[in-house]
C-alpha positions as CSV (number, residue, x, y, z in Angstrom):
1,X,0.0,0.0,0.0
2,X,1.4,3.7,-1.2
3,X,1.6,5.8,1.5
4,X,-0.3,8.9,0.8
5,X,2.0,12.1,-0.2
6,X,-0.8,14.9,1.1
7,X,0.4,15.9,4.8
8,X,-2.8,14.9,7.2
9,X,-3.7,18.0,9.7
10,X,-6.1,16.7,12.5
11,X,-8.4,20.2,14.1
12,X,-11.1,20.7,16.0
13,X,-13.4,23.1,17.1
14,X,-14.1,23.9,20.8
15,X,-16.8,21.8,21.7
16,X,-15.7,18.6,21.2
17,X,-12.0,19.7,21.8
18,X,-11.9,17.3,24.6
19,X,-12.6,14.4,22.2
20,X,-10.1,15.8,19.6
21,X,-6.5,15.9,21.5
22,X,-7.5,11.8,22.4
23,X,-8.1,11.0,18.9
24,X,-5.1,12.9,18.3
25,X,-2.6,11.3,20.4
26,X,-4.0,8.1,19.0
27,X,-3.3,8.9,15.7
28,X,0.2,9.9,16.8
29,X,0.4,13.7,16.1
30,X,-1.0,16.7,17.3
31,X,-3.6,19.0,16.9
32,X,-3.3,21.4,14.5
33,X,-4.5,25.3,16.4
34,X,-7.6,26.9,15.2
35,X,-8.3,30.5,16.8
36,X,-11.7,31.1,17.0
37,X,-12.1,34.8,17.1
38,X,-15.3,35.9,19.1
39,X,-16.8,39.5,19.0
40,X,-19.2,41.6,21.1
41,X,-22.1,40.6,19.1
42,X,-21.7,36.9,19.0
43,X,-20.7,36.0,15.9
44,X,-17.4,34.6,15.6
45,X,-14.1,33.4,13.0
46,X,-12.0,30.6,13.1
47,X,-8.7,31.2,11.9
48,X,-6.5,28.2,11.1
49,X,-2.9,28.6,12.2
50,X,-1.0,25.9,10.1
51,X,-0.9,25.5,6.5
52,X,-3.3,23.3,5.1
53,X,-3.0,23.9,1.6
54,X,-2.7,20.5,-0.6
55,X,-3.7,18.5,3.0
56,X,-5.9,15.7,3.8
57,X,-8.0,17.8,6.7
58,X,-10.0,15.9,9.4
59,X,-12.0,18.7,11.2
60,X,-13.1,17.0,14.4
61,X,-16.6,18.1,15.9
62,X,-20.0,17.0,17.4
63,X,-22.7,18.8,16.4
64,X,-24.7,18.9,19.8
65,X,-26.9,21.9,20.4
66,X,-26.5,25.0,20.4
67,X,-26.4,24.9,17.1
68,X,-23.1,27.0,17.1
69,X,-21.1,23.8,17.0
70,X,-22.7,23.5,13.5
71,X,-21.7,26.6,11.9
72,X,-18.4,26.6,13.8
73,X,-17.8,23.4,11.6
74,X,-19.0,24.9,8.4
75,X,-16.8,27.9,9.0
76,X,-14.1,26.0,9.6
77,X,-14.4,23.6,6.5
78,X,-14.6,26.9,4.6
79,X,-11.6,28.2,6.1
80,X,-10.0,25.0,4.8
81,X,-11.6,25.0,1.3
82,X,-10.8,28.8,0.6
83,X,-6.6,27.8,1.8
84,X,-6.6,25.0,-0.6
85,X,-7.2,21.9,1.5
86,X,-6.8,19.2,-1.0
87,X,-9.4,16.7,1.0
88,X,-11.6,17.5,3.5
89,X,-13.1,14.8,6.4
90,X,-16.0,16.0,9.1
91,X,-15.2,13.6,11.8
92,X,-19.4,14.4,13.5
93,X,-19.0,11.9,17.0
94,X,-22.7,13.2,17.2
95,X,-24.2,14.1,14.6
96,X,-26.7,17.0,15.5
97,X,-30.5,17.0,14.1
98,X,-30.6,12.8,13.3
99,X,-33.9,13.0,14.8
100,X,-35.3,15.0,12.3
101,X,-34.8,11.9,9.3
102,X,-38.2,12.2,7.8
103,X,-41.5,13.9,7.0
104,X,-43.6,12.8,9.9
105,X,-46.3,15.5,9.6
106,X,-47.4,18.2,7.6
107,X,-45.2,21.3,7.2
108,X,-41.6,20.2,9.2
109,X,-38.3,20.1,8.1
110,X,-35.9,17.1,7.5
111,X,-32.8,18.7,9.2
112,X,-30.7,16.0,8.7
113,X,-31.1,16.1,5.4
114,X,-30.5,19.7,5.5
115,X,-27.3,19.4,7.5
116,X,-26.2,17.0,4.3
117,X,-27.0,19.0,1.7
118,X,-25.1,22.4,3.4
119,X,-21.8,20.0,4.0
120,X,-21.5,18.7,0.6
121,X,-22.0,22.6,-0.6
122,X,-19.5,23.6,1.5
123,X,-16.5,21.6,0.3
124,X,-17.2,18.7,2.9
125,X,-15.0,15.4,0.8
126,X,-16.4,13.2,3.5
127,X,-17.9,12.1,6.6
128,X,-17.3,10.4,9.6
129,X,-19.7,9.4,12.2
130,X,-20.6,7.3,15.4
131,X,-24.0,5.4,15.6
132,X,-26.7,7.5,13.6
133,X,-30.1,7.7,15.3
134,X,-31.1,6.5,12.2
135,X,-28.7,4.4,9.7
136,X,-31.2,5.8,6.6
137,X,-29.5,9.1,7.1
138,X,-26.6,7.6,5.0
139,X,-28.2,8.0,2.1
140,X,-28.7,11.7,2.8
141,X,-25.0,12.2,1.4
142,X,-23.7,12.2,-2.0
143,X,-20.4,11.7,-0.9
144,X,-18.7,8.4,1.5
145,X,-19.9,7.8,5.0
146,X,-18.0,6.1,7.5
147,X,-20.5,5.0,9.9
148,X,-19.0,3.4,13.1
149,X,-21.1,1.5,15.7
150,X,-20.8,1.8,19.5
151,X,-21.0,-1.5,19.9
152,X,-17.7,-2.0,19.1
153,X,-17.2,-0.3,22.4
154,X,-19.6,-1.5,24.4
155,X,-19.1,-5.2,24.0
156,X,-15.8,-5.7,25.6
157,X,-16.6,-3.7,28.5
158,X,-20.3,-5.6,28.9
159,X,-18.0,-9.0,28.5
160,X,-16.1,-7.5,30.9
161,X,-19.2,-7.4,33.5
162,X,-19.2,-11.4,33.5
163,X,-23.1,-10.8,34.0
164,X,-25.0,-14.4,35.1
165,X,-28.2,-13.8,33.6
166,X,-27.5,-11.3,30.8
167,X,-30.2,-10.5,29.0
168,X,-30.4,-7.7,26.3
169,X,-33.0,-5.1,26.2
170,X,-34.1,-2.8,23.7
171,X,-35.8,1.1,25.3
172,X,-38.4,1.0,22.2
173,X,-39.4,-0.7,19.2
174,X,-37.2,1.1,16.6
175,X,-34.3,0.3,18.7
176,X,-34.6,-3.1,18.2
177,X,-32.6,-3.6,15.4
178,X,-29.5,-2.1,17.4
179,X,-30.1,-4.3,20.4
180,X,-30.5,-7.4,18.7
181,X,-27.1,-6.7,17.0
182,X,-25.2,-6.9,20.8
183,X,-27.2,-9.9,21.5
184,X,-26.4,-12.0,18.8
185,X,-22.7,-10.6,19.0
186,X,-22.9,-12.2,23.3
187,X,-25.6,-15.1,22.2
188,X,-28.1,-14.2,24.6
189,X,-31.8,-13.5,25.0
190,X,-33.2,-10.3,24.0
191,X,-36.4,-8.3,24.8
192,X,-38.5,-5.1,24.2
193,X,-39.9,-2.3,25.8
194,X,-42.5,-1.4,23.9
195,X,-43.8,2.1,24.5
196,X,-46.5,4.6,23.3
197,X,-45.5,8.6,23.6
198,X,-48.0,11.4,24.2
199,X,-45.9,14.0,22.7
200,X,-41.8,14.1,22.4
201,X,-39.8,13.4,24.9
202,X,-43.4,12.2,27.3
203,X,-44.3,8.8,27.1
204,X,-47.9,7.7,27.8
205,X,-47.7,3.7,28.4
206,X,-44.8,1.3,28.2
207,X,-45.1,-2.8,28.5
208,X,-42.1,-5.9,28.3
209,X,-42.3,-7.8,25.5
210,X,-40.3,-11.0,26.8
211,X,-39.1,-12.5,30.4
212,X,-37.1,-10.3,32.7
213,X,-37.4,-12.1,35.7
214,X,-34.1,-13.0,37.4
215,X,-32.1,-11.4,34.4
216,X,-29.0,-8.6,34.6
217,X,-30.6,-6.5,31.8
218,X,-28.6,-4.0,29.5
219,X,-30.8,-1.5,27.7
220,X,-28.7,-0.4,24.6
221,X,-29.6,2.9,22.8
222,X,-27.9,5.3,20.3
223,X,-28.5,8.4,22.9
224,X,-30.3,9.6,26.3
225,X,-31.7,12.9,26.2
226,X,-33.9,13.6,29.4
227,X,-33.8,9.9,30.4
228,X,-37.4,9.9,31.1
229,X,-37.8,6.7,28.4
230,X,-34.7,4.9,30.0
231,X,-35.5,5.3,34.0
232,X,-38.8,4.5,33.4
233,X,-38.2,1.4,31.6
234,X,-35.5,0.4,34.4
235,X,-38.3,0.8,36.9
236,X,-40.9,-1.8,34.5
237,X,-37.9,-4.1,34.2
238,X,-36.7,-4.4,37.8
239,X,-41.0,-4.2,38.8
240,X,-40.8,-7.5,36.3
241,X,-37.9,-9.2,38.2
242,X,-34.8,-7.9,37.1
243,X,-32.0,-8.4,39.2
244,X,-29.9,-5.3,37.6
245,X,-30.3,-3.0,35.2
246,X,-28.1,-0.9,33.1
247,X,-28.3,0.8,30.2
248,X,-25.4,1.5,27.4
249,X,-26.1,4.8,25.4
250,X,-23.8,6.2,22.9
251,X,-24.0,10.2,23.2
252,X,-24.9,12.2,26.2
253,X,-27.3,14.4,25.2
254,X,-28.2,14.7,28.8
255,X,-30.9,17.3,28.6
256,X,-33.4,18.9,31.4
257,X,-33.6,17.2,34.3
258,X,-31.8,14.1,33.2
259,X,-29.0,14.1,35.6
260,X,-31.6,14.3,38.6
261,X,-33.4,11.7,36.6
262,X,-30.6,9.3,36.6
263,X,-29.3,9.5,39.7
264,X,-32.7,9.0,41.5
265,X,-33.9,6.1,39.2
266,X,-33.3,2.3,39.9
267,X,-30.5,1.9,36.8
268,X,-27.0,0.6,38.3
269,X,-25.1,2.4,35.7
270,X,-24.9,4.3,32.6
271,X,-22.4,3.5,30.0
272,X,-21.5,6.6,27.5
273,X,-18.9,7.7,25.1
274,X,-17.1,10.9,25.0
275,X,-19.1,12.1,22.2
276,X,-20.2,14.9,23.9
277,X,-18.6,16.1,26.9
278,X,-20.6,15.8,30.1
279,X,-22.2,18.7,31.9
280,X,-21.3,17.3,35.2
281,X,-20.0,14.3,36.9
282,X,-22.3,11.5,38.3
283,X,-21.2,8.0,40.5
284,X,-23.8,6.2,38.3
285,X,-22.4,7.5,35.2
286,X,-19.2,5.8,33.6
287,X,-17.7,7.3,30.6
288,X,-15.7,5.0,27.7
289,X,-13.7,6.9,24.9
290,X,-13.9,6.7,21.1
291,X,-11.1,7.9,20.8
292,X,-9.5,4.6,19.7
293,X,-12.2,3.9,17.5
294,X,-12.0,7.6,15.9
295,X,-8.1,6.9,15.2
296,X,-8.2,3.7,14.1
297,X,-10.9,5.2,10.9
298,X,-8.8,8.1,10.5
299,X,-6.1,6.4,9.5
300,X,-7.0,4.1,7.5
301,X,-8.7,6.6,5.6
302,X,-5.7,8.7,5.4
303,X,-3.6,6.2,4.2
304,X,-6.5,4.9,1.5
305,X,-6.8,1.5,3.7
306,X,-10.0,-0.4,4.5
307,X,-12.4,0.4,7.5
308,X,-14.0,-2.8,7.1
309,X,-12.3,-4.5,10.2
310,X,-14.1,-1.2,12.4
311,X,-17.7,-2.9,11.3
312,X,-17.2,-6.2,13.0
313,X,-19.2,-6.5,15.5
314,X,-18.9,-9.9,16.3
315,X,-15.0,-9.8,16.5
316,X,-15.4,-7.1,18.5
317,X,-15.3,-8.6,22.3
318,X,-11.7,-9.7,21.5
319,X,-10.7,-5.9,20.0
320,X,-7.5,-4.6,20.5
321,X,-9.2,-1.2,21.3
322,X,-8.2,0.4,24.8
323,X,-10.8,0.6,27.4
324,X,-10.7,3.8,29.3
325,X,-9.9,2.6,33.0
């Protein structure tokens, strides 16, 4: 395999610059500075330092609400377009407006499809992202999409557990796909809550599909927002017979009250990423990095390799990923 000739230049804007200088340091070189001048009205400009003209770019950040994260990212990838970037990479952790995939009522946007549309305008070569609220969204772009599953980070640590009864839960019925992934991937039972939702983010009734009774349950979802759906499907669960129950979600929205929620429901832990950084610390709360993950893609994009191996779920309780301690 040629190495590649273009110099690779990793930056990232300052939400998710936690993320960044891990993926970074996995990737075996620094960050690259981007000054993000601020004036007294709001707006701002982000100046890259370093050359990147004829450079493969990978612009690292989530686009979590506000939705300044979003146009800091545009501004950036124009920055790099207008200096003569030769190939430019969004590495999105979270990508930002997934929920709005589709046309579910009269007269409503599809932002995600919105959010595609401006980053292919804007110069954007390609994408990178971590566990789509809805996989559809792929075909939104026009250009590649490197969609990386959080399973791949879950499963060692839930092997890890050496749970007796380990049964697999989904929070919902469009989660079940997800869900039933893991539990092939550990060979064990799975089951569904199946819920019915007044409005957005209030759910009206909620019912087991499946036996619970005795069983360490792991309820596996791409994000928590308020946590409302997850707490209150911990309670049916361990009101069913659950010994334990966790649940493994990849991004943090963490919205509202959803800290209170957490910490006074009846859920023995909650796995995350580092997608988005978290507002405040909490002892049920456990945090594993992507970083790994994140490198690993980057480079083998960088150096025109395959991503392939990244996919693999069921290989994935035996990864060579780091766990963060």
């Amino acid at each position: 395999m040629p190495f590649p000739t273009n110099p690779a230049r990793l930056l990232s804007g300052t939400n998710t610059i936690h993320l960044a200088k891990k993926i970074a340091e996995e990737f075996g070189q620094p960050l690259s500075e981007v000054i993000i001048q601020r004036f007294s009205d709001g707006e701002y400009q982000p100046n890259i330092v370093e050359s990147v003209r004829g450079c493969d770019v990978f612009f690292i950040q989530s686009t979590c609400p506000p939705t300044d994260n979003l146009m800091e990212l545009m501004l950036m990838v124009d920055a790099a377009k207008r200096a003569s970037a030769h190939y430019i990479t969004a590495v999105i952790p979270y990508f930002g407006l997934a929920r709005q995939d589709r046309k579910d009522k009269p007269r409503v946007s599809i932002g995600s499809k919105m959010v595609a549309d401006v980053l292919e305008a804007i110069g954007v070569s390609r994408v990178m992202t971590l566990d789509l609220h809805a996989s559809q969204i792929q075909g939104f772009f026009n250009i590649p999409v490197d969609h990386l599953e959080g399973s791949v980070i879950f499963l060692p640590y839930i092997n890890s557990l050496k749970l007796d009864n380990l049964i697999i839960a989904a929070p919902d019925m469009g989660g079940t796909t997800r869900a039933r992934t893991i539990a092939k991937a550990l060979n064990v039972d799975m089951v569904i809550c199946d819920k019915e939702r007044k409005r957005a983010n209030e759910i009206a009734s909620m019912q087991v599909i499946g036996d619970v009774e005795g069983g360490d349950i792991i309820l596996i979802d791409d994000l928590i927002d308020t946590g409302n759906t997850l707490c209150k499907a911990a309670k049916l669960l361990k009101d069913k017979g659950a010994n334990s129950v966790r649940a493994f979600c990849t991004h943090p929205v963490l919205s509202g009250n959803a800290y209170e929620n957490i910490e006074n429901s009846v859920l023995d832990e909650l796995v995350v990423c580092d997608t988005i950084p978290l507002k405040r610390e909490s002892s049920k709360i456990k945090v594993l990095s992507c970083a790994p993950l994140f490198a690993h893609a980057i480079k083998n994009v960088y150096e025109h390799g395959s991503i392939s191996s990244l996919f693999k779920v069921s290989n994935s309780i035996q990864s060579s990923l780091p766990l963060q301690p």
